[in-house]
N, C-alpha and C positions, 0 to 999 in steps of 0.2 A: 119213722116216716110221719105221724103222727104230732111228732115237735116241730119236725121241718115245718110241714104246712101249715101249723098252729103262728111259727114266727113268720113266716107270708104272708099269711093274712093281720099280722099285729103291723108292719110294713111295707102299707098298701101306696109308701110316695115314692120304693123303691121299684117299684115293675113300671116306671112310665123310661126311667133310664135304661134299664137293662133289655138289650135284642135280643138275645137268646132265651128260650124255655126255659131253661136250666137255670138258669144265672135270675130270672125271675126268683127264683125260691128261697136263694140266698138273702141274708141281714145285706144293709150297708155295709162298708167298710166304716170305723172309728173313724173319728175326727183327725186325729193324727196322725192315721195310715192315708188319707185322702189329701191332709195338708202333705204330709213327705213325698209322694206320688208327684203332687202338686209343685212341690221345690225342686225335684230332680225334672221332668218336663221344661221348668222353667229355666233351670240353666243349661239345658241338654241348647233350649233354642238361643238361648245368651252365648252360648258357646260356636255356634253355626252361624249366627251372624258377625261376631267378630273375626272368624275365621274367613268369610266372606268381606269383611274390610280388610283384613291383613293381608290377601292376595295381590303382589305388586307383577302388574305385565311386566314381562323383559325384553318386550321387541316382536315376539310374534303369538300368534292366542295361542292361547292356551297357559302358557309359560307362567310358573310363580314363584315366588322365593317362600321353600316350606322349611329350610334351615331354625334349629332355632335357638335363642338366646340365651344366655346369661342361666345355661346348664349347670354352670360350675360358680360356686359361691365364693366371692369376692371378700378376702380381707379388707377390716379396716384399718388393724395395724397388726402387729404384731407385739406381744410382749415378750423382751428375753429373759423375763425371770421365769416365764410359764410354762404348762408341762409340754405342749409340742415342741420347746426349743430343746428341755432339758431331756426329751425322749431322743430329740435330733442326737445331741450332743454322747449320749451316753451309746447310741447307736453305733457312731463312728470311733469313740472308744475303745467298745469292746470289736467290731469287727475290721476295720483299718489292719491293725496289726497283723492281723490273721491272713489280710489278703495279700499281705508286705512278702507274707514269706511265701506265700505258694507261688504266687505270680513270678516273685523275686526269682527263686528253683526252675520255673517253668522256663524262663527268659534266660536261664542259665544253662541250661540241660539243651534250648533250642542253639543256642548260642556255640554251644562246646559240640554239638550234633553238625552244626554245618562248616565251623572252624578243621571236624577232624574230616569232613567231605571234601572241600575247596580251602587248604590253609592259604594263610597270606604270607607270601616272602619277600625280602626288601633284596632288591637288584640295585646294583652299583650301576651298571649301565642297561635302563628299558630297553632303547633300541636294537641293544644285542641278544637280549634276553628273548623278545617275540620275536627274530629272527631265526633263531634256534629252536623255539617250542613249535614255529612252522616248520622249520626242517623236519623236526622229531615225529611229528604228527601226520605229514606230507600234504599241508593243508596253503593254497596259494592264496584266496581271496577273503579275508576278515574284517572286521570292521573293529576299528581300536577308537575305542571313547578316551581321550589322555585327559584327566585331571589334573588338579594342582599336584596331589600327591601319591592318585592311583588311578589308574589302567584298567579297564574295562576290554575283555577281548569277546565277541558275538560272532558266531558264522555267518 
């Protein structure tokens, strides 16, 4: 207690700033803790007022455009001898193939799953053909989609 009040009284230009008892007793802050305080205040208020010009009306108060810009960083070019091309390139390398075959099976297995569901038959004569599949069915009112080359039958 004794050192405290000893640096209070060696810091007698510090108690005309400070409002509180307490904070009286205390040293200054350093020079460069008062300068940094000092920097950040100052762009805390450089920041509030550009924000305060960038507020554009949109027609009724209040309204402003708070979107904001240019988030994502713009090439200037590209190189293709460099590593994001040759990371691209080796990407589709190794996994292209891979997806060739699974997809390829998948698209095969869907294919051959709805082939043995709804097969496709070649009729000599359509007309005769959905005259007979309503008989079979005992179905009067359908709706026949005719294509170039195939038939569509819908209730």
């Amino acid at each position: 207690a004794q050192a405290i009040l000893a640096q209070a009284l060696k810091t007698e230009g510090s108690r005309a700033r400070c409002a509180t008892p307490f904070l009286k007793l205390l040293p200054p802050p350093p020079h460069s803790l008062r300068m940094l305080f000092g920097r950040i205040a100052a762009a805390s208020r450089a920041a509030a007022v550009r924000g305060a010009q960038r507020a554009v009306p949109l027609g009724f108060p209040g309204a402003q455009r708070t979107a904001s810009t240019g988030a994502f960083p713009k090439l200037m070019s590209i190189r293709y001898d460099g590593l994001f091309i040759k990371c691209c390139v080796a990407a589709l390398v190794y996994f292209v193939p891979q997806d060739v075959v699974i997809l390829g099976g998948l698209f095969w297995s869907w294919h051959s799953a709805s082939s043995s569901i709804s097969p496709k038959k070649k009729q000599a004569d359509a007309e005769a053909a959905l005259e007979a599949f309503k008989a079979k069915k005992g179905l009067d009112d359908l709706k026949v989609y005719k294509g170039r080359s195939t038939w569509h039958v819908t209730l």
